[in-house]
SEDRENTOR-595194 format. One record per residue: y, z, x of N, C-alpha, C in turn; residue number from 1. Coordinates in nm, 3 decimals, padded with zeros to 5 digits. Example, Ala and Ser with C-alpha at 12.3 -4.5 7.8 and 13.67 -1.06 7.14 Angstrom:
2
PT     n.c2     n.c3     n.c1    ca.c2    ca.c3    ca.c1     c.c2     c.c3     c.c1   nr
PT  -00.569   00.780   01.319  -00.450   00.780   01.230  -00.330   00.780   01.320    1
PT  -00.225   00.708   01.285  -00.106   00.714   01.367   00.003   00.787   01.290    2
END
This chain:
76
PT     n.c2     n.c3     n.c1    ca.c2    ca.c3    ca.c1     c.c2     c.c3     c.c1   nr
PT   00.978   01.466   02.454   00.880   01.378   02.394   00.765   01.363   02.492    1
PT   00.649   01.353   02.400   00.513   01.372   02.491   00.492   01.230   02.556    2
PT   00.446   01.220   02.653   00.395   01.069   02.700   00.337   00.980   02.602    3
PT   00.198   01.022   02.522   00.136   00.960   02.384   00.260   00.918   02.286    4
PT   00.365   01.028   02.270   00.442   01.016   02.153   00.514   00.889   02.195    5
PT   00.607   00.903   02.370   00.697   00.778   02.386   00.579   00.683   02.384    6
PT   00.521   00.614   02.422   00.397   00.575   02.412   00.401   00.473   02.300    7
PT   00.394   00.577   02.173   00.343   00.536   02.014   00.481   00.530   02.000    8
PT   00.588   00.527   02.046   00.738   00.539   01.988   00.781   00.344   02.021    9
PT   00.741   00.339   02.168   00.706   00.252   02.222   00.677   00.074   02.142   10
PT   00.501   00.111   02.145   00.434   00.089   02.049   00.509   00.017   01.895   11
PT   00.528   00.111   01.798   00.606   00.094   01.714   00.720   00.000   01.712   12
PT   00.821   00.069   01.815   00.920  -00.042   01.850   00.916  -00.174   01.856   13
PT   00.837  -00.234   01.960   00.767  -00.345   02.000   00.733  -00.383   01.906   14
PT   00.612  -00.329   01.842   00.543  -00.440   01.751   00.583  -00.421   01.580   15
PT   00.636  -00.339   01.565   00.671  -00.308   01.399   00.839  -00.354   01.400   16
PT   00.941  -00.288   01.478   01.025  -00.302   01.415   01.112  -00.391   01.487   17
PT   01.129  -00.395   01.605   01.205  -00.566   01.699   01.132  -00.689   01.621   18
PT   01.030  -00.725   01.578   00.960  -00.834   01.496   01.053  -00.868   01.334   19
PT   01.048  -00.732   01.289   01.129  -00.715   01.153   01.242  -00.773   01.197   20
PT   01.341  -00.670   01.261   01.477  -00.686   01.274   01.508  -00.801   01.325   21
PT   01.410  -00.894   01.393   01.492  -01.028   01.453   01.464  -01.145   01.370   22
PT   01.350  -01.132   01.271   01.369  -01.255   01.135   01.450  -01.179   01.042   23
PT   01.462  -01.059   01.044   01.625  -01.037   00.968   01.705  -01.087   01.004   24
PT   01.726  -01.056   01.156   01.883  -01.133   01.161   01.865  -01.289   01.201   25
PT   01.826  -01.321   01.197   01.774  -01.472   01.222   01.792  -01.485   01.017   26
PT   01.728  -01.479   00.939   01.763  -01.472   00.798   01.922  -01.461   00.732   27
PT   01.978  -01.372   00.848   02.110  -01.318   00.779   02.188  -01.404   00.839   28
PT   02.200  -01.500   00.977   02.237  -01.587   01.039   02.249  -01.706   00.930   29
PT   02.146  -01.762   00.904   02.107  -01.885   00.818   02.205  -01.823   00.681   30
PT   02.189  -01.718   00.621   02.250  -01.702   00.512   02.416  -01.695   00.498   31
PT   02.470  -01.605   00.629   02.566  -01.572   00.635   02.688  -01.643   00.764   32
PT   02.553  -01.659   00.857   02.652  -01.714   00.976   02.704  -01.670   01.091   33
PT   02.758  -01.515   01.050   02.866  -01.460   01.123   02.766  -01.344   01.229   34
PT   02.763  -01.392   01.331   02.743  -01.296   01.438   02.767  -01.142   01.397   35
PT   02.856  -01.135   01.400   02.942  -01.011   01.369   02.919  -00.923   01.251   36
PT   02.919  -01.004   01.115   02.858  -00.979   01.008   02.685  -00.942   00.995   37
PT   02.632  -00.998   01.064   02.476  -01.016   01.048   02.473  -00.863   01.191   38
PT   02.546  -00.840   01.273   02.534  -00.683   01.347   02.570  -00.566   01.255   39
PT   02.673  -00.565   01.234   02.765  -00.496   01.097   02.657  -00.423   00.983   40
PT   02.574  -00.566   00.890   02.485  -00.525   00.825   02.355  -00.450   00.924   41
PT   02.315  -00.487   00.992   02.206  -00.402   01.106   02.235  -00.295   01.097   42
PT   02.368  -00.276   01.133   02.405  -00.145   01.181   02.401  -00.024   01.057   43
PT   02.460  -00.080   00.922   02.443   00.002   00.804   02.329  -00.007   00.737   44
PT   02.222  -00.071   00.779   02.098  -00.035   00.743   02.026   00.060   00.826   45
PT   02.084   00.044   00.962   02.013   00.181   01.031   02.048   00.310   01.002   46
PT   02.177   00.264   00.973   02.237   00.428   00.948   02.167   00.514   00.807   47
PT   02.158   00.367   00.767   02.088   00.478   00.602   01.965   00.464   00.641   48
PT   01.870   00.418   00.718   01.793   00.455   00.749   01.766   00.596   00.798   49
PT   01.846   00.601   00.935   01.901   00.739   00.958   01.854   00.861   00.876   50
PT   01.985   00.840   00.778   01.999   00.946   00.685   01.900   00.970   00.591   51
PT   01.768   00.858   00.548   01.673   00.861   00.475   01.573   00.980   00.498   52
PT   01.580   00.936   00.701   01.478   00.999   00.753   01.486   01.098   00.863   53
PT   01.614   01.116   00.886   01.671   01.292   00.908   01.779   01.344   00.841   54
PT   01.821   01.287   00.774   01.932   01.315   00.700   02.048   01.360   00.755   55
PT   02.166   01.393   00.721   02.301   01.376   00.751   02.305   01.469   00.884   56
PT   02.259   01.568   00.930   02.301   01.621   01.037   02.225   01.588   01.103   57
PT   02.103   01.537   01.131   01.990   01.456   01.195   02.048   01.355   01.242   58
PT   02.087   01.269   01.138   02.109   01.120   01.156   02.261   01.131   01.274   59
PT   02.363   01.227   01.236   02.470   01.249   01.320   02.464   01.265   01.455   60
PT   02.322   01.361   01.478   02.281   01.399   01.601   02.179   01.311   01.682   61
PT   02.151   01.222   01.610   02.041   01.125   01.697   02.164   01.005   01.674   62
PT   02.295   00.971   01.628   02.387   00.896   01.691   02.416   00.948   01.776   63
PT   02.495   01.042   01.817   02.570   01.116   01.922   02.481   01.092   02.044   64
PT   02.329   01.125   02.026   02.298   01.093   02.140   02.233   00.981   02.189   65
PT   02.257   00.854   02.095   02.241   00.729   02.139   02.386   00.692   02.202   66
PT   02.493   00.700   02.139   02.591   00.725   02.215   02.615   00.746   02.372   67
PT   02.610   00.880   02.409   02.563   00.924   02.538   02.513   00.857   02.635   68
PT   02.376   00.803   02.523   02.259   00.725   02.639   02.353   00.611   02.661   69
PT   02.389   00.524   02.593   02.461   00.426   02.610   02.557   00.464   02.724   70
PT   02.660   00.502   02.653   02.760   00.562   02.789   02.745   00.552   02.934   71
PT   02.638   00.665   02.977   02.597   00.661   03.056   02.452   00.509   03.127   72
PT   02.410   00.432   03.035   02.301   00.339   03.098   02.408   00.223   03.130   73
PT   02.511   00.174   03.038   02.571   00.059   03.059   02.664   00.067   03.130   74
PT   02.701  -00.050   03.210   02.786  -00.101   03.266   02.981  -00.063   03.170   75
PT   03.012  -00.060   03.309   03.221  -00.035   03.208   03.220  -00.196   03.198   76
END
């Protein structure tokens, strides 16, 4: 990834979609309650997100290597 691209990847993140996703779950909190539940749903909206927008072997392969990254950035 080009510097401009992380950059605008960046960008995006920050101001389009952490804004969304946290009066979602702040919404799904008030509605639902459950910590757990209100991650759960996150999580299966990304995934079909995912799959919307690389589709099934895309979406498999950009888990796997969020995976990884994880693995390796966090703490045991």
């Amino acid at each position: 990834m080009s510097g401009d691209t992380h950059e605008a990847a960046k960008r995006i993140s920050n101001e389009v979609f952490l804004p969304a996703l946290q009066r979602a779950a702040g919404e799904a909190q008030k509605l639902y309650g459950s910590p757990g539940d209100t991650l759960s749903g996150a999580m299966n909206a990304f995934g079909e997100m995912l799959l919307t927008l690389a589709g099934k072997r895309g979406a498999v392969a950009l888990l796997r290597g969020l995976a990884d990254h994880l693995e390796q950035k966090a703490p045991d």
